[in-house]
C-alpha positions in Angstrom: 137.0 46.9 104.1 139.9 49.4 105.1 139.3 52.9 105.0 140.2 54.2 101.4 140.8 57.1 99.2 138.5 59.0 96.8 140.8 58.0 93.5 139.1 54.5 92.5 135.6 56.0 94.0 135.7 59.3 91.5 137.3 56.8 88.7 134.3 54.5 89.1 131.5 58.0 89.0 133.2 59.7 86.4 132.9 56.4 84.1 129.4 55.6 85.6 127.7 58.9 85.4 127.1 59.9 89.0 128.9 61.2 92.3 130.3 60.3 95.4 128.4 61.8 98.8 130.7 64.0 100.5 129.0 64.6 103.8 130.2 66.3 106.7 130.1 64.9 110.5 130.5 66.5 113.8 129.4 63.9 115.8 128.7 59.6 116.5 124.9 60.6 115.5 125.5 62.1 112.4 128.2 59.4 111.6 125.3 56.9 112.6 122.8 58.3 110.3 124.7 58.5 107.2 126.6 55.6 107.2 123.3 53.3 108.2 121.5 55.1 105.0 124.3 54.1 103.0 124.7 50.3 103.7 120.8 50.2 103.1 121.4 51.1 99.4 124.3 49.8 99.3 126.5 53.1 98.7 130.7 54.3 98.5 130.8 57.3 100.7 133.2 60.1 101.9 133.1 61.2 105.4 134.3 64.9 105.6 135.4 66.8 108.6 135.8 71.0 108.6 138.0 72.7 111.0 135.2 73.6 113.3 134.5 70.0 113.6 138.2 69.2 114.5 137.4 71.9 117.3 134.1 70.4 118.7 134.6 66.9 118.8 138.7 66.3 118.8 140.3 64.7 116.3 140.9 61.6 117.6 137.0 61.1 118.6 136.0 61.8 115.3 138.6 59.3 113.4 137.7 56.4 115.7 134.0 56.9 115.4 134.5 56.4 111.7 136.4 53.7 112.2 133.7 52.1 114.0 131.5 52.9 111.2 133.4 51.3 108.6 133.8 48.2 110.8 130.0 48.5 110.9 128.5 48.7 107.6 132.0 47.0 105.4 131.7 50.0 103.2 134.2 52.2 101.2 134.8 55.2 103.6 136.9 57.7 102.6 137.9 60.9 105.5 138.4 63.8 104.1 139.1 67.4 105.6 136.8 69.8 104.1 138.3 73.3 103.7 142.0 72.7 104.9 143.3 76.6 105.1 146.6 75.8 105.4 150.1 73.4 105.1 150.1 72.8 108.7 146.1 72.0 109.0 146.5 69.5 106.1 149.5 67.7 107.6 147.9 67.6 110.8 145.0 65.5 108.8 147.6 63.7 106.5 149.9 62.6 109.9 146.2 61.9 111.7 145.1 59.0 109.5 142.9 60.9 106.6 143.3 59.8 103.3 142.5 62.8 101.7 142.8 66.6 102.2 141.3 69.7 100.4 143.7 72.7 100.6 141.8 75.8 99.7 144.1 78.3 98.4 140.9 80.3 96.8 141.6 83.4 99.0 144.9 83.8 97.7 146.3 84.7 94.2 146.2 82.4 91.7 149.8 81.7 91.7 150.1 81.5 95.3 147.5 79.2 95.2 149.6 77.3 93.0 152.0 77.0 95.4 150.3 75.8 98.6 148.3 73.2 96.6 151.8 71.7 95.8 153.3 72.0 99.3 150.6 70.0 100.6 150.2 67.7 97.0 153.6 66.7 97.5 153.6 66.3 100.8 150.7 63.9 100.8 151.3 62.1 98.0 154.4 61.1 99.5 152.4 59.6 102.3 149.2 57.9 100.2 146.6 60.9 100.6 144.7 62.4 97.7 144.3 66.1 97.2 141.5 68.6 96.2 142.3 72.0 95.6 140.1 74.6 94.7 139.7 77.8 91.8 136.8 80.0 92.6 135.3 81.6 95.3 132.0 80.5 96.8 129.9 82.6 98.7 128.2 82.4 101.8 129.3 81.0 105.4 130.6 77.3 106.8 132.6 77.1 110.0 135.5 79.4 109.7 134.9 79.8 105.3 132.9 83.3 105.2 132.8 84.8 101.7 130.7 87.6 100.9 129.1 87.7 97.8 131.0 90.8 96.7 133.8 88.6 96.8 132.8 85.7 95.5 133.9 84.7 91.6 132.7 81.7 89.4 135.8 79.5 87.9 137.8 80.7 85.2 138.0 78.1 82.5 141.2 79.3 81.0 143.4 78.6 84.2 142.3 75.0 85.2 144.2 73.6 82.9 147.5 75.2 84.4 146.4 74.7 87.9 145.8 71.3 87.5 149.6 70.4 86.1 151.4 72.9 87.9 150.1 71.4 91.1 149.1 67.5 90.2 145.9 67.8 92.5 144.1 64.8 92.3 140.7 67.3 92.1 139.1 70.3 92.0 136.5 72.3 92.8 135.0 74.9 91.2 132.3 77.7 91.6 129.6 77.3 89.1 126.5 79.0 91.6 126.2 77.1 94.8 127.3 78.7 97.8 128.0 77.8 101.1 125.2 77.9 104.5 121.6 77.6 104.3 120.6 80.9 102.7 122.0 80.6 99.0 119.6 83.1 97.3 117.7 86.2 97.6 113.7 86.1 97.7 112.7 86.1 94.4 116.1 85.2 93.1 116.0 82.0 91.2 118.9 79.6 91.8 121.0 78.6 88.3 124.0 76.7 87.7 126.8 77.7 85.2 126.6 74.4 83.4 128.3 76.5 80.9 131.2 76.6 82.9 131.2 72.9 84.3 131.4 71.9 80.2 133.9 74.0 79.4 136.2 72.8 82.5 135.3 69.6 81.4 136.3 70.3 77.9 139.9 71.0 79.2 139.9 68.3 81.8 138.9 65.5 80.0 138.1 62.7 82.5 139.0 64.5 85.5 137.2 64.5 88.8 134.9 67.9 89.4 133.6 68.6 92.8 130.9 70.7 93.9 131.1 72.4 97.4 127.7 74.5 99.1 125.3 71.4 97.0 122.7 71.7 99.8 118.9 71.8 99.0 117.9 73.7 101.9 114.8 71.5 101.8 111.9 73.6 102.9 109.6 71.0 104.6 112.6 70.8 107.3 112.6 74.7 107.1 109.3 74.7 108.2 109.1 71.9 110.7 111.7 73.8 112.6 109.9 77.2 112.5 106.7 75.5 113.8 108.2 74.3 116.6 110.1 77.6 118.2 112.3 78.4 115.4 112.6 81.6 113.8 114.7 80.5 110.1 113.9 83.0 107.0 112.7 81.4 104.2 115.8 79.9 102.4 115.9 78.6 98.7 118.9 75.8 98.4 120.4 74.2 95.1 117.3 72.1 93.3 118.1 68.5 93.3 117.8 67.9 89.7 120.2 70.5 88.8 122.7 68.5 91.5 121.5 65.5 89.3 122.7 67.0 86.1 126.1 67.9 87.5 126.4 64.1 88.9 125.8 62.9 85.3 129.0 64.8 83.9 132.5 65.8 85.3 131.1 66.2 89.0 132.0 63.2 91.2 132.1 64.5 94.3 128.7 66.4 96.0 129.2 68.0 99.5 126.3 67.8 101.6 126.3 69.5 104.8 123.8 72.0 105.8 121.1 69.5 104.7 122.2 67.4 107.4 122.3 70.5 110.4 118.7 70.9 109.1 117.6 67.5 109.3 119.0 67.0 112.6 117.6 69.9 114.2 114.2 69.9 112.8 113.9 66.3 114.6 115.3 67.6 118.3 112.3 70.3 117.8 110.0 68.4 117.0 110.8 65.8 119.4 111.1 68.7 122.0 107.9 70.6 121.2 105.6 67.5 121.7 107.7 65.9 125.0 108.9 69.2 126.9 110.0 67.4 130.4 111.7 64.9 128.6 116.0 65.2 129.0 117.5 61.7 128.1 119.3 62.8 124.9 119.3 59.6 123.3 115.6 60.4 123.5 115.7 63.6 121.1 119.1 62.9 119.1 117.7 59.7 117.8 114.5 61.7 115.9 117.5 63.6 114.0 119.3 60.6 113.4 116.7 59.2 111.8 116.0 62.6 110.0 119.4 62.0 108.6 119.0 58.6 107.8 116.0 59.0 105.7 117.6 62.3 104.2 120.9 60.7 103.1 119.2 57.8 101.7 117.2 60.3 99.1 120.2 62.4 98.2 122.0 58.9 97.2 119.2 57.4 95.3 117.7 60.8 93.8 120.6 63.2 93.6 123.9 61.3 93.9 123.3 58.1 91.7 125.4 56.2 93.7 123.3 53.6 95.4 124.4 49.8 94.5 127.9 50.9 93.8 130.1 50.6 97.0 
């Protein structure tokens, strides 16, 4: 199967009640993990790259290695840049074979926003590439997105509906409480979810695709198998995964997943490392933390996303 866009994936969750796994790569590992957890249950998925991934790995190394993953496993792949902070970053992706972009015009004002969303709608609609745009700001920290939480702002209801036609995005995320990194709350602070918020968008957008960005659970048993073997991680509290299942039932059909996956993969290299200190073949200590990922992915389909046994 060819390498697709989101648009028949998100039709397909937002009819069937559940959401598409948006999960980020930064390397042939990561791409191996994920994409073997999704074959096993038989799962669509969407493979997205950041800017600071486009930095580590190139481009070029990160589109073939998905290549080679959809040759793999057959499934529907969809690459998608994550965070896209401007025209030029989103044609790069567009030109470079992705076949869908998020522009993230959050920063700016809301009528500025309006107009780099359509710059970059038109120009990859012209081309075959889907758009998500955002209204919102989340807080917290991913690659070159830093948002304090001063700054950040939940979705206002009243001006999706505007956005949305003005700009002919194909999607939209919004910021109902999750936030971007690993350390989402304060201790003691109890993590909640304007599902209040999520309805009334979906009020105004009826049928239309919601995503989620900063969906990480932070899970602590990875927390702490990292901090018992050298690590020195403050306890974090991440988004519950039945709330994530709640949003998957309604509006939401995309879920991005990425600090999960940093945390999965490191807590296998220490452990690995702890217990087998002279040992330096990395294919030795990447493949605990690919099959940390594996076995994470795998839940977060089944559990959270809904989407196993619908590729």
């Amino acid at each position: 199967m060819p390498i697709v866009t989101s648009k028949e994936m998100f039709k397909k969750a937002y009819d069937g009640g559940y959401a598409i796994g948006a999960f980020n790569v930064n390397n042939m590992e990561i791409i191996q993990g994920i994409t073997e957890a999704a074959k096993e249950v038989n799962a669509p998925l969407i493979l997205q790259v950041s800017a600071g991934a486009r930095k580590y790995a190139k481009h070029v190394y990160l589109m073939k290695l998905i290549e080679a993953a959809e040759a793999d496993t057959g499934l529907p792949i969809c690459i998608h840049l994550d965070h896209g902070e401007n025209f030029d970053v989103c044609k790069s992706c567009i030109d470079g074979g992705f076949t869908s972009v998020m522009i993230d015009g959050s920063k700016h004002s809301f009528e500025e926003n309006i107009r780099l969303t359509s710059e970059v709608v038109k120009y990859a609609h012209d081309r075959g590439v889907v758009v998500e745009g955002e209204l919102g700001k989340l807080a917290g920290i991913e690659d070159d997105v830093n948002v304090s939480e001063e700054d950040s702002s939940f979705t206002r209801p009243d001006e999706v509906e505007e956005f949305v036609s003005k700009t002919g995005v194909d999607s939209l995320a919004i910021a109902i409480g999750t936030s971007h990194g690993a350390y989402k709350f304060k201790p003691g602070q109890k993590p909640r979810l304007r599902f209040d918020i999520l309805e009334e968008v979906s009020r105004r957008l009826p049928g239309f695709p919601i995503v989620l960005h900063g969906a990480s659970s932070v899970i602590p048993e990875l927390v702490r198998i990292i901090n018992e073997n050298g690590g020195a991680m403050p306890d974090a509290i991440g988004i519950p995964e039945d709330m994530l299942r709640q949003a998957a039932r309604s509006a939401v059909c995309k879920i991005n997943i990425d600090s999960d996956l940093r945390l999965a993969m490191t807590a296998g290299i220490r452990q690995y490392m702890a217990k087998n200190p002279a040992h330096f073949d990395p294919r030795q200590y990447l493949t605990p933390g690919r099959d940390n990922i594996r076995t994470l992915v795998k839940n977060k389909i089944v559990n959270v996303l809904g989407s196993d046994g619908k590729a």
